[in-house]
N, C-alpha and C positions, 0 to 999 in steps of 0.2 A: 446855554451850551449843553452840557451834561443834566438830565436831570435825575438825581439818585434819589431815591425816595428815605426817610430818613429815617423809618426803622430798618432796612437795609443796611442802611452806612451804622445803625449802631450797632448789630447784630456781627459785622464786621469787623466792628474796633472792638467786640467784647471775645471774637475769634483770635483777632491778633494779640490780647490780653493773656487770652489763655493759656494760648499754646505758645509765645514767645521763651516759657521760660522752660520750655520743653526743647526747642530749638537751640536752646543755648549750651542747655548740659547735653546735648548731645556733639555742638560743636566739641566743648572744652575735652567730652571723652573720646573723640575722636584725635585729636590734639593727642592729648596724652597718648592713646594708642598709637599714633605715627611715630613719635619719639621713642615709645619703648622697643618699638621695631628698630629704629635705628643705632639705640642704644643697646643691642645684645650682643655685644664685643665678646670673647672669652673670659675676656680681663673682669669683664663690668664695671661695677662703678669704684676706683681707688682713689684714697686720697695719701697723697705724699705729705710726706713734712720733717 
């Protein structure tokens, strides 16, 4: 079918290695930065008790 040649496909998974854990802290700051938009009440943050 496909035929990848195989230092391509490792060059590949050494790409996806690399930069996975760059993609992920950019999710989680992104994450954070949506909540801290939705969380700028006047109030902020209180805790009752």
């Amino acid at each position: 079918m496909f035929a990848v040649r195989p230092r391509l496909l490792y060059v590949g998974v050494a790409f996806l290695v690399a930069l996975s854990p760059y993609v992920l802290l950019s999710a989680y700051m992104l994450r954070i930065l949506a909540v801290s938009k939705h969380s700028l009440d006047p109030g902020g943050f209180t805790v009752e008790g």
